[in-house]
C-alpha positions in Angstrom: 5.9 -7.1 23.8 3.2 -5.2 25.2 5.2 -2.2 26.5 6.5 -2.1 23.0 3.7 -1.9 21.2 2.5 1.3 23.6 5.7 2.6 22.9 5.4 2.2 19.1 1.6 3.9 19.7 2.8 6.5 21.6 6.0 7.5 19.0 3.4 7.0 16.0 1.0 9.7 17.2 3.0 12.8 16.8 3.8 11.4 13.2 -0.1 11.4 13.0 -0.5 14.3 14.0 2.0 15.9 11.4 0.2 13.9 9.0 -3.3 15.4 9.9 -1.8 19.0 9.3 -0.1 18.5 6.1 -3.1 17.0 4.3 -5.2 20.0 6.1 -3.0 23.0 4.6 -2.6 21.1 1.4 -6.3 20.7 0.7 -6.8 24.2 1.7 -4.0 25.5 -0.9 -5.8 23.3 -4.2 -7.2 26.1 -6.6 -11.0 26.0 -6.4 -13.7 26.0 -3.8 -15.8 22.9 -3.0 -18.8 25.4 -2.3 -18.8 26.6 -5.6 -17.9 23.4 -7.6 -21.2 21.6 -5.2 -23.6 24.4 -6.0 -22.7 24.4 -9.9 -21.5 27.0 -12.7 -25.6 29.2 -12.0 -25.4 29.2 -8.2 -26.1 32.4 -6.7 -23.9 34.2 -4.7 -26.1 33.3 -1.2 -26.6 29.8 -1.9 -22.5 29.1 -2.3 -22.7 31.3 0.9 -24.9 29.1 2.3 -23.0 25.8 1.6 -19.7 27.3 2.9 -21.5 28.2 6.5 -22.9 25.0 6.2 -19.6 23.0 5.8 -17.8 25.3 8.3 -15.6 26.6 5.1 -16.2 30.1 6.3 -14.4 30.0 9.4 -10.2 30.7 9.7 -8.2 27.8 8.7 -6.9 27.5 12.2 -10.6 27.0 13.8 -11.6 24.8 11.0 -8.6 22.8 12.0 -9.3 22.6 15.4 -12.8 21.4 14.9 -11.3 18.3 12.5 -9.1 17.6 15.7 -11.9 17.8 17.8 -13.6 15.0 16.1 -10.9 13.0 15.3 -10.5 12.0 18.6 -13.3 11.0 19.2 -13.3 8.7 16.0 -15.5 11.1 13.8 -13.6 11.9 10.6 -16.5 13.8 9.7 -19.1 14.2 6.6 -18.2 13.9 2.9 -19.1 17.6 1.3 -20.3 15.8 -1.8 -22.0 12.6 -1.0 -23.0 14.3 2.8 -22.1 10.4 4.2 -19.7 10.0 7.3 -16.6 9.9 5.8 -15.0 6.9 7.9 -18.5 5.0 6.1 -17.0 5.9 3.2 -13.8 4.4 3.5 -14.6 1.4 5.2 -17.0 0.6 2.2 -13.8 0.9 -0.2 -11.1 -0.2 1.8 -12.1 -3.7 1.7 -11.5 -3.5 -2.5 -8.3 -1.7 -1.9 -7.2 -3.9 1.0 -7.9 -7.0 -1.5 -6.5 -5.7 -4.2 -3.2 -4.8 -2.3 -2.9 -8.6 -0.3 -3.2 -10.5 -4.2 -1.0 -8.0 -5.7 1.2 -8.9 -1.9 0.7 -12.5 -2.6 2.2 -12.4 -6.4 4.9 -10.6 -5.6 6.1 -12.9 -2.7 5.5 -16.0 -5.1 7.1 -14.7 -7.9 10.4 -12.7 -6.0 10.6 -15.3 -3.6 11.0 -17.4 -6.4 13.1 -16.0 -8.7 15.5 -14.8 -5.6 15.6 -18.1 -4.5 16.8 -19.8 -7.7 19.6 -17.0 -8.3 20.8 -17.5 -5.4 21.5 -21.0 -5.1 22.5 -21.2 -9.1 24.6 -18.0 -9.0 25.5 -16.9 -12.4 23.4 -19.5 -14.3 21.0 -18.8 -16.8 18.1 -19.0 -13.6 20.0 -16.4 -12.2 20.4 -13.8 -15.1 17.1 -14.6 -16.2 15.6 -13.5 -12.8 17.3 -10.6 -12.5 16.4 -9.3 -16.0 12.7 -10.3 -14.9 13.0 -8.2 -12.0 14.5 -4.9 -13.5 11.9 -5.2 -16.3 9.0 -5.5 -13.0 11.1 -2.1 -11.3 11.0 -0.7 -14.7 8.0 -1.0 -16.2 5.1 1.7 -15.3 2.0 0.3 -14.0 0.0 2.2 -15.9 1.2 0.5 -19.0 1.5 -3.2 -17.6 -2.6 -2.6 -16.7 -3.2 -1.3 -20.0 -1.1 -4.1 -21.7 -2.7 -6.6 -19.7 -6.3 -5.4 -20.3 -5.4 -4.9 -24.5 -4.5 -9.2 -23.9 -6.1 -11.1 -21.6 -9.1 -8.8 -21.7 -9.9 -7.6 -25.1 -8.2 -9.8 -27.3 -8.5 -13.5 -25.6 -11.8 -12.3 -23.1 -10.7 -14.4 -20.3 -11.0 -11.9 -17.9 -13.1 -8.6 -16.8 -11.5 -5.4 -17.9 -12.3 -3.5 -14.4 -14.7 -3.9 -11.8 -14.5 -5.8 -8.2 -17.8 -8.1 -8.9 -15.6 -11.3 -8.7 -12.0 -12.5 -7.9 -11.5 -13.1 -11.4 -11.5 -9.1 -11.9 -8.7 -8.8 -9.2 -6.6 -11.2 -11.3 -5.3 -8.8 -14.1 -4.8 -5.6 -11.2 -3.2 -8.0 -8.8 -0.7 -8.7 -11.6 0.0 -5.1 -12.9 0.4 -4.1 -9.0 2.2 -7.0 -7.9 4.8 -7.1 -11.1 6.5 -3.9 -9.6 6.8 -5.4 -6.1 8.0 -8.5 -7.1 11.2 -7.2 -8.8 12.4 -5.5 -5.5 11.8 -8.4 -3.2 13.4 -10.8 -5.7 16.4 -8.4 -5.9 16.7 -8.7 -1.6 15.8 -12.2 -2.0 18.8 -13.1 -3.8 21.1 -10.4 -2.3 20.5 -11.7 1.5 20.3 -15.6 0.3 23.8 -15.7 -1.1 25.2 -13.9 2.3 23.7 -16.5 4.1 24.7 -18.8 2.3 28.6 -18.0 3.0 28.3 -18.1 6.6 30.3 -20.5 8.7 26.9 -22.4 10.1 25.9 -23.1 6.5 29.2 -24.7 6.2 28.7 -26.9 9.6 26.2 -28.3 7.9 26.9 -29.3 4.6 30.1 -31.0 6.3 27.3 -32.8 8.3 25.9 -34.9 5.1 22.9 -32.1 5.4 21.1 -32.0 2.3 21.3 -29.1 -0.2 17.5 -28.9 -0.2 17.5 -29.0 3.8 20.4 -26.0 4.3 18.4 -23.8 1.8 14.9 -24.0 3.1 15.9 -24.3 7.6 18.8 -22.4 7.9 19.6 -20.2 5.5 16.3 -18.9 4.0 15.1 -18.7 7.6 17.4 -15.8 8.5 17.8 -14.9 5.1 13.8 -13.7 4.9 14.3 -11.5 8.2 15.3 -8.5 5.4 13.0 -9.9 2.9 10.6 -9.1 5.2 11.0 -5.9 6.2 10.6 -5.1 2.2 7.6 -7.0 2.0 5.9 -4.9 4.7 7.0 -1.6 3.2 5.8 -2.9 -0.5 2.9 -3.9 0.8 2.4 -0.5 2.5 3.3 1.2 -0.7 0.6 -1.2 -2.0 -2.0 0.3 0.1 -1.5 3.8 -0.8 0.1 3.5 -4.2 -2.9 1.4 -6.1 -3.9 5.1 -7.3 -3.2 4.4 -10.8 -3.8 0.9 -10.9 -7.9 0.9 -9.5 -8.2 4.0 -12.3 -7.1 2.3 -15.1 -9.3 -1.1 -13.8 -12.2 1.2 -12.8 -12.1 0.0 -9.5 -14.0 1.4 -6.4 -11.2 1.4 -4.1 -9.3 4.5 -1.8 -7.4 4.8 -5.0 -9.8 6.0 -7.7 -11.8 7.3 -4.3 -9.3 9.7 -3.6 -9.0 11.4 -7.1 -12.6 11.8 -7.4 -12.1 13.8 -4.0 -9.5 15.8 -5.2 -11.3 17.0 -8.0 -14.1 17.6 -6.0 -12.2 19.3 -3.5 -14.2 17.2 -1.3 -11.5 18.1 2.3 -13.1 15.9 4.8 -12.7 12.3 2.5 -9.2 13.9 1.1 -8.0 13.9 5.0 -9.3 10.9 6.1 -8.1 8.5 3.2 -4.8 10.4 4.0 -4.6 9.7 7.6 -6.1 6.2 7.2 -3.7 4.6 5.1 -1.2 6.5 7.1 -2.7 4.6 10.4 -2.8 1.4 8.4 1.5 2.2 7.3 2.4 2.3 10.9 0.5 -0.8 12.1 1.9 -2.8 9.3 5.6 -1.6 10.4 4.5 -2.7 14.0 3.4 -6.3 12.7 6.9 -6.6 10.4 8.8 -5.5 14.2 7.0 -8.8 15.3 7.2 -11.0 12.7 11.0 -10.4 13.5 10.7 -11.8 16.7 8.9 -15.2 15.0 11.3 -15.3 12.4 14.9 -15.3 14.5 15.0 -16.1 18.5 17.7 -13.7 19.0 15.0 -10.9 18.3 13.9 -9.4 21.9 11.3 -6.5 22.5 12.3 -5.6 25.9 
């Protein structure tokens, strides 16, 4: 296992790097000039001067590349343009909301697909099973900008139960975690049901059902067992999507996560926070690949990392 994972450390780095110099041409090709917008509409032409020798803006592309490289190994992501705080401060601050956010909107989409997949497939072509399947192409289907909004209009404004935005308390992660987690759910109950039925037609499920085996028994410690090894692998991808996709849903809750984060740098043309929330949800997409590669190994024997 240990070879593996330097294997899987050593492939991930040139997709790193590739990563590092796509988000470094594409901040450099936005329209506007972080100089500029940080010295305001009456700055003279020397003090926007100023502020691009100051952030290194006035050097080629290629040598202003190099230098992010430069620190980048050695762990320095650099210094936000706007706030002038190390960026990798920055994140860390904001990750933890994002990283919340994204693990409840996980942990209602596993509950509710798991669920839903489960009950269609062991009542196939029942009212459980239509009924969950319209439930999750109405969760694929429906925007999460609207759920949020619907969500916040109900539980929010109308009955008051819950905060509109914010992270103060867990309560305010209740209504994003749903909107978020809604999408998610429809997808894994969709593989849920899909790998459940196929495993319930193979010749071991059979052995032991003719073996007086309960119902209840063959569902939940054979087949669900080696039915979850695909579940699985769309659970670590949604919740990697998670991570970098809760853009929309932190803006409309007005939470300080990567999410809102990230626009606010974009319209700032802040580079150095733009590149690192790139590359750091991009780190945090391969190690969650390398943890669904182990879980694997947990989940069936026959799985062997040589």
């Amino acid at each position: 296992m240990k070879a593996y994972l330097v294997r899987r450390g050593l492939v991930a780095l040139p997709s790193l790097f590739v990563v590092t110099a796509l988000v470094f041409v594409a901040t450099r090709v936005l329209p506007g000039d972080p100089a500029v917008l940080l010295a305001g509409d009456f700055a003279t032409p020397e003090t926007v001067a100023a502020l691009r020798a100051k952030w290194g803006l006035d050097r080629p592309v290629p040598v202003q590349y190099a230098v992010f490289l430069a620190h980048l190994v050695r762990g320095d992501l650099g210094t936000s343009i706007v706030s002038d705080l190390p960026v990798l401060d920055e994140i860390l601050q904001r990750f933890r909301v994002t990283l919340t956010l994204a693990a409840a909107a996980i942990a209602v989409a596993v509950a509710v697909g798991l669920s839903a997949g489960v009950l269609g497939a062991t009542r196939p072509y029942s009212g459980w099973d239509y009924g969950g399947m319209v439930l999750a192409m109405v969760g694929v289907s429906t925007p999460i900008f609207w759920s949020g909004m619907v969500l916040i209009l109900l539980f929010a404004v109308r009955l008051g139960w819950l905060p509109s935005g914010g992270a103060g308390s867990w309560r305010a992660f209740v209504l994003p975690a749903v909107s978020l987690g809604f999408f998610a759910a429809g997808i894994i109950a969709r593989q849920t049901r899909s790998a459940l039925l196929d495993a319930l037609r193979q010749d071991y499920i059979r052995t032991a059902r003719a073996k007086g085996v309960s119902e209840r028994v063959v569902v939940d410690r054979h087949a669900l067992r080696n039915a979850l090894v695909p579940v699985v692998t769309v659970v670590g991808l949604e919740f990697g999507r998670l991570l970098g996709g809760a853009v929309l849903t932190e803006t409309v809750f007005s939470m300080p996560g990567l999410g809102s984060f990230l626009v606010v740098s974009i319209f700032k043309r802040d580079y150095p926070v733009i590149q690192g929330i790139v590359l750091w949800l991009a780190l945090s997409f391969v190690l969650l690949n390398v943890l669904v590669d182990v879980l694997y190994a947990a989940l069936d024997p026959r799985v062997r990392y040589a």
